[in-house]
N, C-alpha and C positions, 0 to 999 in steps of 0.2 A: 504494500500500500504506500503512495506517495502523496502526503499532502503538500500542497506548493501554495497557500495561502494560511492567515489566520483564521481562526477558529471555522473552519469549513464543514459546509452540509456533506454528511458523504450518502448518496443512494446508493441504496439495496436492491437485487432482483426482487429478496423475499423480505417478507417482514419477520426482526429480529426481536428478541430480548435485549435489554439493557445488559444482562450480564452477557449470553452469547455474544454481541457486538464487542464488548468490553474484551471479552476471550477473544476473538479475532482479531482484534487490533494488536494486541500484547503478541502474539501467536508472532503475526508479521513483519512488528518493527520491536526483533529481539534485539535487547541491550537498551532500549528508552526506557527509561527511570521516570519519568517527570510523572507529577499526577495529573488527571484528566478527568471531566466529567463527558459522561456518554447523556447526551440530552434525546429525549423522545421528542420530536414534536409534533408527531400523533396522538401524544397522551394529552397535549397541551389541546387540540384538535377536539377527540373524542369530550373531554372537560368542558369545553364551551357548545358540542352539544348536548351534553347530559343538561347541564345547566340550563339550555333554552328548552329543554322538554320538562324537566322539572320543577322550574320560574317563569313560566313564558311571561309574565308581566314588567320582570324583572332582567333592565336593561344593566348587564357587569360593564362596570368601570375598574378594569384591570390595576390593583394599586403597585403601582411602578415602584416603591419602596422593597417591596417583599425581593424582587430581583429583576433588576434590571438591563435585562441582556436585550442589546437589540434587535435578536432573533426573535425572540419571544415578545416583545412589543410589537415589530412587522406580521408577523402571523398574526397576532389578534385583532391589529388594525386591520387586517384583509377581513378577518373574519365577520366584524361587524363591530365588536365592540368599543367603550368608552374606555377611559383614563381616570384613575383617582393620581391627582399629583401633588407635591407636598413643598415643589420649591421652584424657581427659577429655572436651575439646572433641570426637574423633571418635565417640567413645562417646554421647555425647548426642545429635549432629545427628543418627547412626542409630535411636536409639531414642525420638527425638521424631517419627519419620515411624510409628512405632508397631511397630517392630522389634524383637522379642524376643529379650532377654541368649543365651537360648543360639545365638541364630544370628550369634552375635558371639566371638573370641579377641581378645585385649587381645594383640598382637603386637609388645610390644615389649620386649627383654628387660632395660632399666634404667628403670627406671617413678619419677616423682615419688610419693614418698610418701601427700601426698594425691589421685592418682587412683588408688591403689590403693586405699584406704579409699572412693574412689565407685564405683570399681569395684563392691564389697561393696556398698556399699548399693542401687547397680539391680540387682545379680542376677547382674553378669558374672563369673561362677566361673571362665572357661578363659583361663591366662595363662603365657608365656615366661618362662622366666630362660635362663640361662648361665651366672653366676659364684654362689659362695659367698654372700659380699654381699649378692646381692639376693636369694639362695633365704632368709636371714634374716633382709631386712625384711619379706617376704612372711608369713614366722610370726609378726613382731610386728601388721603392720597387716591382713591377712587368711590365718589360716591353715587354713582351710577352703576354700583353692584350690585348684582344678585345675590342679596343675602340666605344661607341656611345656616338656620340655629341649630347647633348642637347642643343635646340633651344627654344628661348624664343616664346609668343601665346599672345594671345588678350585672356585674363581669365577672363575679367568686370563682362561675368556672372555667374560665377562659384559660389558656396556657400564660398568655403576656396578658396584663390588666392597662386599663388606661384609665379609666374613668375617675384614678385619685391625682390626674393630669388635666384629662379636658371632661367634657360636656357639663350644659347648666343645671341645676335641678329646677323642678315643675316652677314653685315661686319666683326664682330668680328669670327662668325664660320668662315668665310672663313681665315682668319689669325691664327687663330687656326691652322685646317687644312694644314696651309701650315707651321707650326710650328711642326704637328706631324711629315710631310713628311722629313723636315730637321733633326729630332730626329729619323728617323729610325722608330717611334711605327706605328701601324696597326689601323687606324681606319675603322670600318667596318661597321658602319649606322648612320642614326641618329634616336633620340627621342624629343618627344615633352612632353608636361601634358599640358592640358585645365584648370585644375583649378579642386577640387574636388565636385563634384556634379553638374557638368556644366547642364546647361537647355535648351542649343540651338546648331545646329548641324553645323553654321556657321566656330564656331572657329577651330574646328574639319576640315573644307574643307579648310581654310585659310590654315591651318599651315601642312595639308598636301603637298598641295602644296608649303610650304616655303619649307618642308622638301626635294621633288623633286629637287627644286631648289639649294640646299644646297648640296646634293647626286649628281647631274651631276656635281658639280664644284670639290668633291670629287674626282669621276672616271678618269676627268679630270686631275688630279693632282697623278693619278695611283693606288686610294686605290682600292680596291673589295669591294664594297660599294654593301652589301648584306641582310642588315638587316634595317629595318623602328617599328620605337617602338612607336605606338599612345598615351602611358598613359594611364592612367583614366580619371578620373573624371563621370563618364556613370551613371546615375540615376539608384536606387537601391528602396526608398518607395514604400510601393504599391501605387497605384494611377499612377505611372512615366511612366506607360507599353508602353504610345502612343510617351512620350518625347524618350524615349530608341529608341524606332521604327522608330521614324523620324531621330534618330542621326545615327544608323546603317543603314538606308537606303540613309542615305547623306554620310557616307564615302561608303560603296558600291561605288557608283558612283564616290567619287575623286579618290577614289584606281584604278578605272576602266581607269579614265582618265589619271592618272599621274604614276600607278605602275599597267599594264597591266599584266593579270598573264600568262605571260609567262618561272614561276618557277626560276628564278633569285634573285629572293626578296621574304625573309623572313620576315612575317608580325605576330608582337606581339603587345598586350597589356595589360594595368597593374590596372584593373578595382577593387574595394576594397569594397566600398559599397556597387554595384550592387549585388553581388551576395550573402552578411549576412544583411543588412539591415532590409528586410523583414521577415527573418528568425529567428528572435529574439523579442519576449514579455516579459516585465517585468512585476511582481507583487511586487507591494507594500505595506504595511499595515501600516494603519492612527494609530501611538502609542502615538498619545497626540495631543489636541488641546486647542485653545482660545479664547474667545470673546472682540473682541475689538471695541469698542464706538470711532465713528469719532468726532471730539471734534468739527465742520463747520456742520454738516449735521444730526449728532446725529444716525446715520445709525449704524446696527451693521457689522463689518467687522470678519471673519471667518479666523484664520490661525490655519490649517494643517499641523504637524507634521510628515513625513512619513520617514521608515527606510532605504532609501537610497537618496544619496542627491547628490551634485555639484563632491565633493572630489569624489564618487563613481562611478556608472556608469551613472549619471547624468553631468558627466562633460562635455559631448557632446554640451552642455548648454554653457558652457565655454570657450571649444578650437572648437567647430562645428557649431556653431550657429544656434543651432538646436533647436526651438520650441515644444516640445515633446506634447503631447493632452491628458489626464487624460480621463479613460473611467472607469464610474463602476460597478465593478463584483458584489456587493451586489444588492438586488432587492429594490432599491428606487424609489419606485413610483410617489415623489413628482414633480411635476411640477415649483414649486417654486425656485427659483437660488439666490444665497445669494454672495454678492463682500467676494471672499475667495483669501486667500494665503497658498503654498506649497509649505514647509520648510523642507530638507534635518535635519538628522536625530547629526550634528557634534556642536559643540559650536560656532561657526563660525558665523558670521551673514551676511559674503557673499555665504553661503548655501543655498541660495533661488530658487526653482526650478519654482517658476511664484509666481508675486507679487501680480499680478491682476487678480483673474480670473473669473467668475461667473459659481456657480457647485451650487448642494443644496445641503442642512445641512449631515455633515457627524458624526459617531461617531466613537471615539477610537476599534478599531478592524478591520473597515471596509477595504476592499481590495480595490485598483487601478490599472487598467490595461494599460498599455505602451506603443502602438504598434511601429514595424519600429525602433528597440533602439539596431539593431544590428552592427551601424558601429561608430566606436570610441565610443566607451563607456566602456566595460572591457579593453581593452585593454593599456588606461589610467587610470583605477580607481586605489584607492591607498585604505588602510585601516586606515583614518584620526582617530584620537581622538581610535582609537582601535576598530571602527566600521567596520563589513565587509558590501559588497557593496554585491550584486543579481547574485549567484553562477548559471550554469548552468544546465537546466536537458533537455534532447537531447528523441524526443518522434518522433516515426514514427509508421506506420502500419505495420503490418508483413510482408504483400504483399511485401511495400517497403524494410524492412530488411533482408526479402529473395534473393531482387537483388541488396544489397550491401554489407552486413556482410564480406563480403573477405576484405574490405576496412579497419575495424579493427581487423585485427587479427594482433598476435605480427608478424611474419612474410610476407613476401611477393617480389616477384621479383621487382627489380629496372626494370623500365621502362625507354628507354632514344626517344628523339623527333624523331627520325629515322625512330622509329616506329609506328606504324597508331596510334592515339586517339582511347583509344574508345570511342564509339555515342550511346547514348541510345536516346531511344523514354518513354512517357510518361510511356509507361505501358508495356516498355520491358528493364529490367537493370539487367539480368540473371549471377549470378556467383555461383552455388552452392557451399557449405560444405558439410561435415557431419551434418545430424542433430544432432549427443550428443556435435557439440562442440557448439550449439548455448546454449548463455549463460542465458537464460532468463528462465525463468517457469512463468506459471501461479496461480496468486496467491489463485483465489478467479474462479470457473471455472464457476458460473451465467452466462448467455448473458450479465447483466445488467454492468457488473463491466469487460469492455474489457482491464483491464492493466497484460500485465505483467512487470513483473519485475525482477531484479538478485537477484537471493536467497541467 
């Protein structure tokens, strides 16, 4: 396999597994050490249409925080969806892929003064507060904004918590509110966040319903109160498929009951996880280890050297409190598990990516496989001590590259929400090209070796 560019899509004859793909690559460029994420971006595909069969009211604003890669931004721009964005910097890389202001909210409710004033100047009118404060920098640096109030949630179960950060409670929105009305600004819905990785569909109906209640004291008070913004928080691992299910089929029903659709109420949300979580495996390579004698028990203890760690996209560990599970790609047959530790690759000795774990005997070369390691984790990594962290390589079937390749090409019509979504089905996401501008060849034309690659 030869790749001759950065982070490159490689097509498949057949459709792969993330580990099989991960075994292939390793298989063919023996002696490459570096770590690497194997990205699906069918999984990212399938994801956004489960979600329009399971929400169809419910327009995803993709929150560019969770990971930022512009693979995964260009696909879901094809695909139909909006932007949750939280700065300057996210606001641009989306509307430099030629993504239109209004398929964007500015999601965050304490804004740097001057990304609010850029805000204004691309055209992104729809944007968060919470506090007093920022509803009156908003009238100084843009006050022809579409404002949504964010209301504070019951997050208890969420993985990350926010709500001892932002949203108002019930009294304070309403004072708010009646602080925009006196100020002349436009506030036009509210929003909520559950918490990121929420696991119960409860919170999700509560604060629906706070939001109802919040929007008719709005209307009340004369705004056009036309916009409801759920958040995230929506489970993304594999394994969550039934948590997801139960959580969209319990807003269904509060939507049903408290925002009837009778085309009045625009309904978004700002889901992050849910839709790269799954779509990301890391590979990592054991480049040193040590045997350590328990000085109580005389036991030997086993630490694991591997070339990506906390600083990198292991930091998930740290700001996510994320458990990540070591799987391995080499063929160890033993049945025997040794109390082992895996230690990020930086001089740091808060580098530790599990302190305790029981795995059997590994040696310097062997691979690790990472599943589920698609949300916050590049997106935070940094290049500590001059080490780089697990670059991306973007692998689908032809089948599937044939019903999205329009998704990167350098150009492309701006699409604005006016316009229908498009809705694919499993095994129909049709956009042809030319076939000379597909960019890939085959390298190697055996059955046995289904990669291509860019020449």
């Amino acid at each position: 396999m030869h790749i001759g560019k950065d982070n490159p899509i490689i097509v498949t004859k057949a459709q792969h597994t993330a580990e099989e793909f991960i075994q292939k690559k390793i298989e063919l460029l023996v002696g490459e050490e570096e770590p690497f994420f194997a990205v699906d971006l069918e999984d990212v595909c399938n994801k956004h249409i489960r979600w329009l069969t399971l929400m169809p009211r419910v327009i995803p604003h993709y929150a560019i925080k969770c990971n930022d890669d512009i693979n995964v931004i260009k696909l879901l721009a094809y695909l139909g969806a909006g932007f949750d964005c939280a700065s300057k910097g996210e606001i641009k890389k989306v509307m430099d892929l030629g993504v239109s202001a209004d398929r964007i909210i500015f999601a965050n409710p304490c804004k740097q003064s001057s990304y609010i004033r850029y805000a204004q100047e691309v055209g992104v009118e729809t944007m968060t507060f919470d506090n007093e404060q920022e509803l009156m920098k908003i009238k100084k640096m843009y006050p022809n904004a579409k404002l949504v109030l964010r209301i504070v949630t019951d997050d208890s179960n969420a993985v990350c918590r926010f709500s001892m950060k932002f949203g108002a409670d019930m009294n304070t929105a309403r004072i708010l509110m009646e602080k925009a009305r006196d100020n002349g600004l436009d506030i036009v819905g509210v929003s909520f966040h559950c918490g990121s990785g929420q696991m119960t569909s409860k919170a999700f109906v509560d604060a629906i319903q706070n939001a109802r209640t919040i929007m008719n004291y709005g209307i009340k008070l004369g705004f056009n109160m036309n916009l409801l913004d759920i958040g995230g928080g929506f489970p993304g691992n594999t394994g969550t498929e039934n948590y997801f299910s139960e959580i969209a089929t319990a807003v269904n029903r509060a939507l049903e009951e408290h925002f009837p659709n009778d085309g009045t109420i625009r309904i978004i949300a700002e889901p992050g996880r849910y839709y790269v979580a799954s779509a990301y495996s890391l590979a990592t390579n054991v480049i040193a280890s040590r045997e350590m004698i328990d000085a109580e028990t005389g036991d030997i203890n086993h630490m694991y050297y591997i070339n990506d760690g906390v600083y990198g996209s292991f930091n998930c560990v740290l700001y996510d409190h994320y458990v990540p599970e070591p799987y391995l790609l080499d063929n160890n047959e033993s049945n025997e598990k040794f109390t082992s530790s895996i230690w990020g690759p930086t001089c740091d000795g808060l580098d530790c990516i599990h302190s305790s774990i029981k795995m059997p005997k590994l040696n310097i070369g062997d691979w690790i496989l990472w599943k589920n390691m698609g949300a916050y984790t590049i997106s935070a990594a940094v290049e500590f001590n001059g080490i780089p962290f697990g670059k991306p390589l973007y692998f689908m079937s032809r089948q599937f590259w044939n019903s999205v390749k329009a998704a990167f090409q350098p150009t492309r019509k701006t699409r604005r929400h006016n316009k229908p979504s498009i809705r694919f089905t499993a095994t129909d996401c049709s956009n042809e090209i030319e076939e000379d501008m597909l960019p890939w060849l085959l390298e190697d034309s055996s059955e046995d070796t289904p990669i291509l690659t860019i020449q």
